[in-house]
BALUMNU-584174 format. One line per field, with one value per residue (C-alpha): residue number from 0; chain; residue in three letters; x, y, z. Coordinates in steps of 0.02 Angstrom, whole numbers, plus 50000, padded with zeros to 5 digits. Each point is the difference from the previous one (the first is absolute). Layout:
residues N
k	NUM, ... $
c	A, ... $
r	ala, ... $
c1	X, ... $
c2	Y, ... $
c3	Z, ... $
***
This chain:
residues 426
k	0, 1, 2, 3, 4, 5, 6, 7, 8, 9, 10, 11, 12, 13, 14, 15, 16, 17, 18, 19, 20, 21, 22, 23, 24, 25, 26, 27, 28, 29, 30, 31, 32, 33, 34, 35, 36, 37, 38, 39, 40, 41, 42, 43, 44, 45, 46, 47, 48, 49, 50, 51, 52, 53, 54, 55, 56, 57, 58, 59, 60, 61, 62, 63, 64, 65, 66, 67, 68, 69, 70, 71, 72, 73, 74, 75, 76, 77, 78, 79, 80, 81, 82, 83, 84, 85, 86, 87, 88, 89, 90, 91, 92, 93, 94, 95, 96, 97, 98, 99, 100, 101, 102, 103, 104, 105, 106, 107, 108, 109, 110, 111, 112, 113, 114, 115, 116, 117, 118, 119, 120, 121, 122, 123, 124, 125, 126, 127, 128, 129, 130, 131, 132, 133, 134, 135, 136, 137, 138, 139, 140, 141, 142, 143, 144, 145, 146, 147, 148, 149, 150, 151, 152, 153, 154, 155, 156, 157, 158, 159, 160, 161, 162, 163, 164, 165, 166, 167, 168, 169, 170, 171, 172, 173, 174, 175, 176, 177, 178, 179, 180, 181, 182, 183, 184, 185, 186, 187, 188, 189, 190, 191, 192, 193, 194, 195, 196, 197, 198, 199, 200, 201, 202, 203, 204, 205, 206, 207, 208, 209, 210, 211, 212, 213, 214, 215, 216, 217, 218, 219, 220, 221, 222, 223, 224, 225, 226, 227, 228, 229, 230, 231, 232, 233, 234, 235, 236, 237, 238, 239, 240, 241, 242, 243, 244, 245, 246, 247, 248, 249, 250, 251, 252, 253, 254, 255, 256, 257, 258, 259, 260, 261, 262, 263, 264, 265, 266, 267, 268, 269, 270, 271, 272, 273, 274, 275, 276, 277, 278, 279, 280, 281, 282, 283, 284, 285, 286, 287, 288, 289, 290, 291, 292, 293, 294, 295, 296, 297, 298, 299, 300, 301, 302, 303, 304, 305, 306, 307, 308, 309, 310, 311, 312, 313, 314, 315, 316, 317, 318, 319, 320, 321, 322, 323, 324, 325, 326, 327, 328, 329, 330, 331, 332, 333, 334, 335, 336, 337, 338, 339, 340, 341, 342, 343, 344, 345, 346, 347, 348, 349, 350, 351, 352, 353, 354, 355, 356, 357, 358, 359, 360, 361, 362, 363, 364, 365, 366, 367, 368, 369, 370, 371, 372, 373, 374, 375, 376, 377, 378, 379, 380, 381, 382, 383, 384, 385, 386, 387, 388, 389, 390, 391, 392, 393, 394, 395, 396, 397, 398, 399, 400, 401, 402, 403, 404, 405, 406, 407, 408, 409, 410, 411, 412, 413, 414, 415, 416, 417, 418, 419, 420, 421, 422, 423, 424, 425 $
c	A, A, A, A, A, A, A, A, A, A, A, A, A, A, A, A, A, A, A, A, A, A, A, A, A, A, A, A, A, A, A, A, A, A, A, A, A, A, A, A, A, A, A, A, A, A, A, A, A, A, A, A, A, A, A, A, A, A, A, A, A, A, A, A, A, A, A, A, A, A, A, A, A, A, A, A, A, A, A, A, A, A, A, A, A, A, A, A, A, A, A, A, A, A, A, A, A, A, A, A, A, A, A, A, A, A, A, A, A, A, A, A, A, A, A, A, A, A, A, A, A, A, A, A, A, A, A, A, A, A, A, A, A, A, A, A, A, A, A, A, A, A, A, A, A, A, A, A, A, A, A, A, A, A, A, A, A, A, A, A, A, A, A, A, A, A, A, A, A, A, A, A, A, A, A, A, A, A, A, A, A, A, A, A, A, A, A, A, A, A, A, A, A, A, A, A, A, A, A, A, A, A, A, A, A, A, A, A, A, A, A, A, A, A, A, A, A, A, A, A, A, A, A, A, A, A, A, A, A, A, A, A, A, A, A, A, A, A, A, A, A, A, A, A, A, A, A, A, A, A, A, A, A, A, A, A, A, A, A, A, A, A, A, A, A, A, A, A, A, A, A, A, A, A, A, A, A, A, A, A, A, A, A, A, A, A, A, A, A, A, A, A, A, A, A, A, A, A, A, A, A, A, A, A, A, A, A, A, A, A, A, A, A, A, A, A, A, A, A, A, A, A, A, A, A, A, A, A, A, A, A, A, A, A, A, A, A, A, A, A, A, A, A, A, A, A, A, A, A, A, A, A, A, A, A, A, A, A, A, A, A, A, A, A, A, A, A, A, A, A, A, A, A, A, A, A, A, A, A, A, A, A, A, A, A, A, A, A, A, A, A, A, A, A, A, A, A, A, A, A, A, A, A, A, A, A, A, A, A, A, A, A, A, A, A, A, A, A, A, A, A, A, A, A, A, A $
r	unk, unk, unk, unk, unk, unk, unk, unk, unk, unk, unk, unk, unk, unk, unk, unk, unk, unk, unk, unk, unk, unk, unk, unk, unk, unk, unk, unk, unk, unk, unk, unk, unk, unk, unk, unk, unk, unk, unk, unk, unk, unk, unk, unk, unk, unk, unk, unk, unk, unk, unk, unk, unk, unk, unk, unk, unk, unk, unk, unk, unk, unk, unk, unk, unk, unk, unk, unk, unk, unk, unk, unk, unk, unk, unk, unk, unk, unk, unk, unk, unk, unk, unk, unk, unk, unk, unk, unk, unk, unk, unk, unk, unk, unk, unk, unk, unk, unk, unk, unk, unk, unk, unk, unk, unk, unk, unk, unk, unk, unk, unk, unk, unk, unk, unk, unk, unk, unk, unk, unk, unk, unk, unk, unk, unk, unk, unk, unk, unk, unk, unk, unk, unk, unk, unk, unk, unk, unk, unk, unk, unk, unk, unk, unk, unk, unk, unk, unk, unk, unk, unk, unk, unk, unk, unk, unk, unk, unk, unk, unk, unk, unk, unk, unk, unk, unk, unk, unk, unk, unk, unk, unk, unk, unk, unk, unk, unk, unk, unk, unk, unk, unk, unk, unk, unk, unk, unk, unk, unk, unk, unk, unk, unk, unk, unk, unk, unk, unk, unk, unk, unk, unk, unk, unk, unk, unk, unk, unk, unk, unk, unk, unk, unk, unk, unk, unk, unk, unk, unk, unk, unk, unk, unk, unk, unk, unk, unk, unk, unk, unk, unk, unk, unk, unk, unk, unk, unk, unk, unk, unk, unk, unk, unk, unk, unk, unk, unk, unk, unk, unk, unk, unk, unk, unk, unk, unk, unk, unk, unk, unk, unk, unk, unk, unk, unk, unk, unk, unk, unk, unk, unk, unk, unk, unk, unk, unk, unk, unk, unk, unk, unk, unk, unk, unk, unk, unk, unk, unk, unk, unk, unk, unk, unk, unk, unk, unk, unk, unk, unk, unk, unk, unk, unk, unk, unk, unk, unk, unk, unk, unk, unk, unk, unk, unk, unk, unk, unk, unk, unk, unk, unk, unk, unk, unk, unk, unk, unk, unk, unk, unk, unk, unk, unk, unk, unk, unk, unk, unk, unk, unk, unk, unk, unk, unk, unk, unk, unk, unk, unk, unk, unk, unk, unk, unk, unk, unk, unk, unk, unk, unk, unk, unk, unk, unk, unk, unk, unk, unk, unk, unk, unk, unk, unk, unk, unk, unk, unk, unk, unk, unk, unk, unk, unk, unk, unk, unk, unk, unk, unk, unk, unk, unk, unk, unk, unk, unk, unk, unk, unk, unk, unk, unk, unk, unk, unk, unk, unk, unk, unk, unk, unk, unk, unk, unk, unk, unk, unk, unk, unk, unk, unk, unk, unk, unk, unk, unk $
c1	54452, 49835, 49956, 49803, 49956, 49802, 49956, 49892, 50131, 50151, 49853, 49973, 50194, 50025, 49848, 50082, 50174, 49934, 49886, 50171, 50122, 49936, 50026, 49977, 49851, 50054, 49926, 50002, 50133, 50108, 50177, 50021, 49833, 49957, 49977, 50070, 50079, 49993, 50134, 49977, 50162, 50033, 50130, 50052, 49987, 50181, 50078, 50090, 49913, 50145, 49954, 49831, 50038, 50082, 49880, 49872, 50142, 50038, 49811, 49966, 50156, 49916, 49824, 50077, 50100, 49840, 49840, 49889, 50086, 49922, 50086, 49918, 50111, 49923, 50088, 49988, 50101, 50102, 49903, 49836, 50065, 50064, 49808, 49926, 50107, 49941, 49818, 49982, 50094, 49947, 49841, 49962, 50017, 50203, 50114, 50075, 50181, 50041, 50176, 50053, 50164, 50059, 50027, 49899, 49917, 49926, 50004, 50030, 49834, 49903, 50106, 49963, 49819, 49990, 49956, 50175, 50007, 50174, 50051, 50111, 49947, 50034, 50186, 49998, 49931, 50069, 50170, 49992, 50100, 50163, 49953, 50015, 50131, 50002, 49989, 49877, 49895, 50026, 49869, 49852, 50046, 49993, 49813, 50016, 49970, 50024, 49910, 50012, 50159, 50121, 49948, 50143, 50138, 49988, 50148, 49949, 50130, 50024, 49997, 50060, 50035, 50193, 49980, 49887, 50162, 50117, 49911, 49960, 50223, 49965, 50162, 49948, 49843, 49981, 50061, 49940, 49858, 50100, 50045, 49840, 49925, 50127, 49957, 49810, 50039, 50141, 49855, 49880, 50116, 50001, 49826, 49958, 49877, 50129, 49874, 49823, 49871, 49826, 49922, 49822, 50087, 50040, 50129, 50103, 50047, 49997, 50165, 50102, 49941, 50039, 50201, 50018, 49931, 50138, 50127, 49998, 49944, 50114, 49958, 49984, 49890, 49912, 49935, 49953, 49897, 49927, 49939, 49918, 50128, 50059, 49910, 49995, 49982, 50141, 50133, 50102, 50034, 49815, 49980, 50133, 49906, 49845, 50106, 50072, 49838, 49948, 50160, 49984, 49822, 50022, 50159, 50006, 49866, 49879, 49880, 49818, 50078, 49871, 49862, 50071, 50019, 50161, 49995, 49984, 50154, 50079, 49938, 50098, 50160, 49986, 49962, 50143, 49906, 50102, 50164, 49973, 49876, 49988, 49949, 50028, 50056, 49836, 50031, 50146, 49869, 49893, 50123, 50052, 49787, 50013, 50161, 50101, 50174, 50069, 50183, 49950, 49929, 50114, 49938, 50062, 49954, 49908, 50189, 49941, 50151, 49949, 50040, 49832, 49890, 49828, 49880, 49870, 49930, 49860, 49893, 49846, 49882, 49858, 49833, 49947, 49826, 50062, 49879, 50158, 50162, 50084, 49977, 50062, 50148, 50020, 50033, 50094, 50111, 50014, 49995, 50167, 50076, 50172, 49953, 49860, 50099, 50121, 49927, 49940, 50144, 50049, 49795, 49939, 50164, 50161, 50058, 49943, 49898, 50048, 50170, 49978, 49951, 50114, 49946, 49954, 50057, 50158, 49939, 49962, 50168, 49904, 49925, 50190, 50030, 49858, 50039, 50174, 49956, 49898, 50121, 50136, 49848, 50021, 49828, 49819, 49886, 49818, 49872, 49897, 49836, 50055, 50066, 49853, 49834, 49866, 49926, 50168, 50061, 49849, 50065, 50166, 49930, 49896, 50166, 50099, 49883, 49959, 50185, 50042, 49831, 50081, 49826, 50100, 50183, 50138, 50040, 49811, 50007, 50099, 49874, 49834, 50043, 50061, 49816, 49909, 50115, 49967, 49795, 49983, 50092, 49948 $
c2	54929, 50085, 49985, 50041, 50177, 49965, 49930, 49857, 49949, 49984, 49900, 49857, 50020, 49936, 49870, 49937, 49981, 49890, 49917, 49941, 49971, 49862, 50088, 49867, 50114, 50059, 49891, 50171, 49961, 50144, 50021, 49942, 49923, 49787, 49915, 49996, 50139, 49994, 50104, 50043, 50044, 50084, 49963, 50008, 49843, 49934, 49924, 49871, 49827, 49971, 50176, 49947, 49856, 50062, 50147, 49851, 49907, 50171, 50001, 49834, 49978, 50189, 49941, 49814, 50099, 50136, 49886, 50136, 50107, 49950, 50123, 50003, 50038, 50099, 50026, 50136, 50047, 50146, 50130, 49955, 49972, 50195, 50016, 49906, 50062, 50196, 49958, 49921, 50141, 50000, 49910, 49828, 49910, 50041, 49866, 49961, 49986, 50062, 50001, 50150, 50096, 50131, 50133, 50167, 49981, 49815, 49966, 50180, 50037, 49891, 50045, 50194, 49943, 49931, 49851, 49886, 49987, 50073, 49834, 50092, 49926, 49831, 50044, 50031, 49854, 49881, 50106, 50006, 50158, 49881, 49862, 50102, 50118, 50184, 49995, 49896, 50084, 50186, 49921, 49979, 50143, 50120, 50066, 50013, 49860, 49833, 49941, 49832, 49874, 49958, 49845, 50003, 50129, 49971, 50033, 50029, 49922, 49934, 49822, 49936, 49836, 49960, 49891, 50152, 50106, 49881, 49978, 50176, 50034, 50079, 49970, 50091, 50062, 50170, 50147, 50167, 50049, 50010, 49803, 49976, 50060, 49908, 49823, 50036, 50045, 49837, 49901, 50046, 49993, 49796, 50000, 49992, 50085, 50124, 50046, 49915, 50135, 50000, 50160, 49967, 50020, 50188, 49965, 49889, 50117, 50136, 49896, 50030, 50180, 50041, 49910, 50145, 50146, 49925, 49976, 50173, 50126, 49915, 49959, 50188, 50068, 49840, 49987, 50185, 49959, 49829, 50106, 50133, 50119, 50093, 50006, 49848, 50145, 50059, 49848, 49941, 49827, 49992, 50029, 49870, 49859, 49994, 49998, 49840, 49959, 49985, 49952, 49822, 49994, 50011, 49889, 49881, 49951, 49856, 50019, 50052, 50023, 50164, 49862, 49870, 49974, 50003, 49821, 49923, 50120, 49885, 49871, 50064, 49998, 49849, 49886, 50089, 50098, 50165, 50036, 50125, 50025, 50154, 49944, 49983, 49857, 49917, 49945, 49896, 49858, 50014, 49949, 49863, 49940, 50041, 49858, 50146, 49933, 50100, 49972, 50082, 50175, 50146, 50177, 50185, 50148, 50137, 50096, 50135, 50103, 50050, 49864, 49975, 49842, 50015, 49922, 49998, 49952, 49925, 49976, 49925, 50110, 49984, 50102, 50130, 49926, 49828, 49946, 49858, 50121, 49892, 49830, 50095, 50055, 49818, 49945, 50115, 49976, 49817, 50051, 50106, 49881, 49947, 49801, 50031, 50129, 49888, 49832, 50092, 50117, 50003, 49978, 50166, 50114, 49967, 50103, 49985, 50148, 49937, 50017, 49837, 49894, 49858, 49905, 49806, 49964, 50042, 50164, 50002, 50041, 50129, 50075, 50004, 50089, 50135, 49999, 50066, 50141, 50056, 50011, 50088, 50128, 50184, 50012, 49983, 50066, 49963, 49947, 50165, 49935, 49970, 50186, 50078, 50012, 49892, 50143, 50038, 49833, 49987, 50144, 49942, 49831, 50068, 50104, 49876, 49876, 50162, 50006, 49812, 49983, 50184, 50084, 50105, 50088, 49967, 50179, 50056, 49878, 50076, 50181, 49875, 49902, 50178, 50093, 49841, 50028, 50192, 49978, 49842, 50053, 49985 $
c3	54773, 50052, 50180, 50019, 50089, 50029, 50155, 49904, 49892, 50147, 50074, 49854, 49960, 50178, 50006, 49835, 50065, 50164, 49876, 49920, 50109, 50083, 50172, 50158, 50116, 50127, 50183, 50097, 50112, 50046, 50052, 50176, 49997, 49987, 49859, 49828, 49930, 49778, 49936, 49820, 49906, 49826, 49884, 49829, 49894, 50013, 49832, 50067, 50083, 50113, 50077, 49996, 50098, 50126, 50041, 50028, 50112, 50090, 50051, 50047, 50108, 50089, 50015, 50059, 50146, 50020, 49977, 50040, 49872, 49805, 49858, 49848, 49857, 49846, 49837, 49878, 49836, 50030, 49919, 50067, 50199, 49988, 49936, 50135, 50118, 49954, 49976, 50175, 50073, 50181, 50015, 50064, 49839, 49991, 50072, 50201, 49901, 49827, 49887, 49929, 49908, 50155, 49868, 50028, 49832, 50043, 50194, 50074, 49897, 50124, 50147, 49964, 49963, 50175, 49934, 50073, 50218, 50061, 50089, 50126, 50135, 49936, 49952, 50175, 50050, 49875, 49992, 49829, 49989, 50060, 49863, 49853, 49934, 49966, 49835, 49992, 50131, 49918, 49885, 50138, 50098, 49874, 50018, 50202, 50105, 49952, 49860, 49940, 50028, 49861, 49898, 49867, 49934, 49799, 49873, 49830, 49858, 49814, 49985, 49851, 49918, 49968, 49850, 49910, 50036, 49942, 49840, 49971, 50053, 50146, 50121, 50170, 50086, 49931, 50135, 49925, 49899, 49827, 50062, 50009, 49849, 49905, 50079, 49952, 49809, 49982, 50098, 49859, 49830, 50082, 49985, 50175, 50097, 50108, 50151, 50039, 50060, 50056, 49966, 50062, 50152, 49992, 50153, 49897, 49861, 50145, 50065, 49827, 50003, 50179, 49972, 49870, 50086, 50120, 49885, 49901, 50123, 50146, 50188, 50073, 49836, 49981, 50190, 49994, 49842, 50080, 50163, 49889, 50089, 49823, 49832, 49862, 49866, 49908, 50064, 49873, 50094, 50009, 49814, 49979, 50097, 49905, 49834, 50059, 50062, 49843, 49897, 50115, 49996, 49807, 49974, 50148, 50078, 49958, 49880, 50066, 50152, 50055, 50016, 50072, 50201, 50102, 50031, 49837, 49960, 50116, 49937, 49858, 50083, 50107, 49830, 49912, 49899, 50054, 50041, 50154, 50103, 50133, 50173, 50187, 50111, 50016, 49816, 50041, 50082, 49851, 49888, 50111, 49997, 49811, 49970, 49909, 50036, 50143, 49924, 49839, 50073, 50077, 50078, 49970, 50082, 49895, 49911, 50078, 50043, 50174, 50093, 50070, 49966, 49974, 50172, 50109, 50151, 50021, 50172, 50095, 50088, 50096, 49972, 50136, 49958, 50036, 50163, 50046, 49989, 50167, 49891, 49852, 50082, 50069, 49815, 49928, 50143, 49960, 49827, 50001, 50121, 49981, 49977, 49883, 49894, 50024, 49928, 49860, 49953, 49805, 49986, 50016, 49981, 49989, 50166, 50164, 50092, 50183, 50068, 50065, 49857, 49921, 49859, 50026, 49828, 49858, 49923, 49830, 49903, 49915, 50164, 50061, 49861, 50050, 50156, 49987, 49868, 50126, 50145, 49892, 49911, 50017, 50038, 49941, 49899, 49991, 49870, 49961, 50030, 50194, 49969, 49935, 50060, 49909, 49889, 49934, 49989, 49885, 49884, 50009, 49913, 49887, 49935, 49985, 49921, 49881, 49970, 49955, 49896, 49882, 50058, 50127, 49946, 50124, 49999, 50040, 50160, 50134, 49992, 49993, 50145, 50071, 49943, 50108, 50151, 50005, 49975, 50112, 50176, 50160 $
***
């Protein structure tokens, strides 16, 4: 992703984002001041019309309670809202709230960039720091400050569907790698598709790749690796991961799969055209809005041998260049409210961010299921392009894409990635 350098072309890359957003303007009221206050707010498209539907719910029942409060909701594809996000870095055109991953590679960019407002004067005043827990909050405290409040805490799984594992003789969820491997090669001697990916989306191979680096170098190696603390070149568990890499790219995943867009690979999986599919909790809800029957698919974490599962966070922030940060704070207050997170809980994630939160409905058996993998987890580790800045996430995709497509060789891709750390730091 190239972000322009020349003045004129941040300039039209900006005029052509508001051009295309369909951004309310702004009346000119300011925080504290009369009339009505437009809050623009960025998010990423979200896959599932029941979360949809309740973001729209979430802001009518705010702007019904605060009429002189609009919020104007504006969403983008993942890829291009970390574009938008970068190109209108700090000037007027950028948003009063924005969603973003909290990990240094994605959201600490911004807060480092001084482009996110440390809001710690609205924990104070909102006492957000006793609504949230410390795990949670380790995740927007990180840079300094506060920055940002928790929106969801993601768990990344396998779901699968029984029937394909019945049919192919698999007995049991897999629990190690060699498990693993196994399921995938019965799963494709039945002639089914063993795992659905969507390699357009660098990120969604970037999951399978990251599980190994976790699984073969091991939680102490791995996280030193991930943080760019010791050198990729010369690991054999490095070595190791791109040779899977491209063992599954070659032998299980669906065919054309490097041009074809994370969600029509779960499209894939809801229609039962695959037998796993590797995702967090927010897919639970889009299987339910797809009609795949719910009694028919199980979850897995990654065999990894650690212990840990593989997560997230993920947060909302508020701009420094936002002219309304008081109304902005007003929302997500109401926003990360226990009723609202509440209502809505099994929606968006399948665990609750505040303390105080109970869930209106029966959750999801599945989300149950997620739920208490993550309370009995070793740990975390996180997805390496929240890990990485964005120049070497790029690198990191281009490797692995090299790697799966037989351009690259898995044992040449630890000392490249290593080469671009060493010429691109800080």
């Amino acid at each position: 992703m190239n972000i322009p350098t020349k003045a004129a072309a941040l300039t039209a890359s900006v005029l052509l984002l508001t051009a295309c957003s369909g951004r309310v303007q702004d009346t000119g009221a300011t925080s504290g001041g009369g009339g009505q206050v437009k809050l623009s707010w960025w998010m990423v498209t979200q896959n599932a019309d029941t979360a949809s539907a309740a973001l729209k719910s979430i802001i009518a029942d705010f702007e019904k309670q605060n009429p002189n409060i609009k919020v104007d909701l504006q969403y983008r594809a993942v890829d291009a809202h970390k574009d938008a996000l970068r190109t209108t870095a700090g000037s007027a055109s950028g948003p009063d709230i924005y969603y973003n991953w909290a990990g240094p590679g994605l959201g600490g960019e911004l807060v480092k960039s001084g482009v996110s407002l440390d809001l710690s004067k609205y924990y104070q005043q909102y006492q957000w720091n006793n609504r949230f827990n410390a795990a949670t909050l380790s995740a927007f405290t990180q840079y300094g400050g506060h920055h940002g409040i928790p929106w969801t805490q993601r768990t990344e799984v396998v779901y699968y569907h029984k029937d394909q594992f019945a049919k192919a003789g698999i007995s049991a969820p897999p629990t190690t790698y060699e498990e693993w491997a196994t399921a995938a090669q019965k799963l494709k001697a039945a002639g089914l598709t063993p795992i659905s990916m969507g390699g357009k989306d660098n990120w969604h191979v970037m999951r399978l790749l990251d599980t190994f680096i976790e699984t073969n170098c091991g939680a102490e190696l791995g996280d030193k690796l991930n943080t760019r603390a010791t050198s990729w070149t010369g690991q054999p568990c490095v070595d190791k991961s791109f040779e899977q890499l491209k063992q599954w790219a070659a032998n299980y995943f669906n065919k054309g799969f490097a041009g074809l867009p994370a969600a029509e690979a779960a499209a894939l999986f809801n229609s039962g055209k695959s037998a796993m599919q590797l995702e967090g909790d927010w897919f639970t809800q889009q299987n339910v809005d797809a009609g795949d029957d719910q009694n028919n698919i199980g979850v897995f974490p990654m065999p990894t041998g650690t212990g840990r599962l593989y997560g997230f966070f993920e947060g909302m922030y508020i701009s420094k260049s936002s002219k309304h940060p008081d109304e902005a704070a007003k929302f997500l207050d109401y926003l990360s409210s226990a009723p609202v997170e509440g209502k809505y809980l099994g929606v968006f994630s399948s665990l609750p961010v505040n303390k105080e939160s109970k869930s209106a409905n029966a959750p999801q058996p599945i989300n149950a299921q997620i739920a208490q993998l993550t309370g009995t987890a070793k740990g975390f580790f996180l997805n390496n392009d929240q890990n990485f800045p964005t120049d070497v996430t790029t690198e990191y995709w281009r490797i692995q894409n090299g790697v799966t497509s037989g351009s690259i060789e898995p044992k040449e891709a630890g000392a490249l990635l290593q080469k671009f750390i060493d010429t691109h730091k800080n």
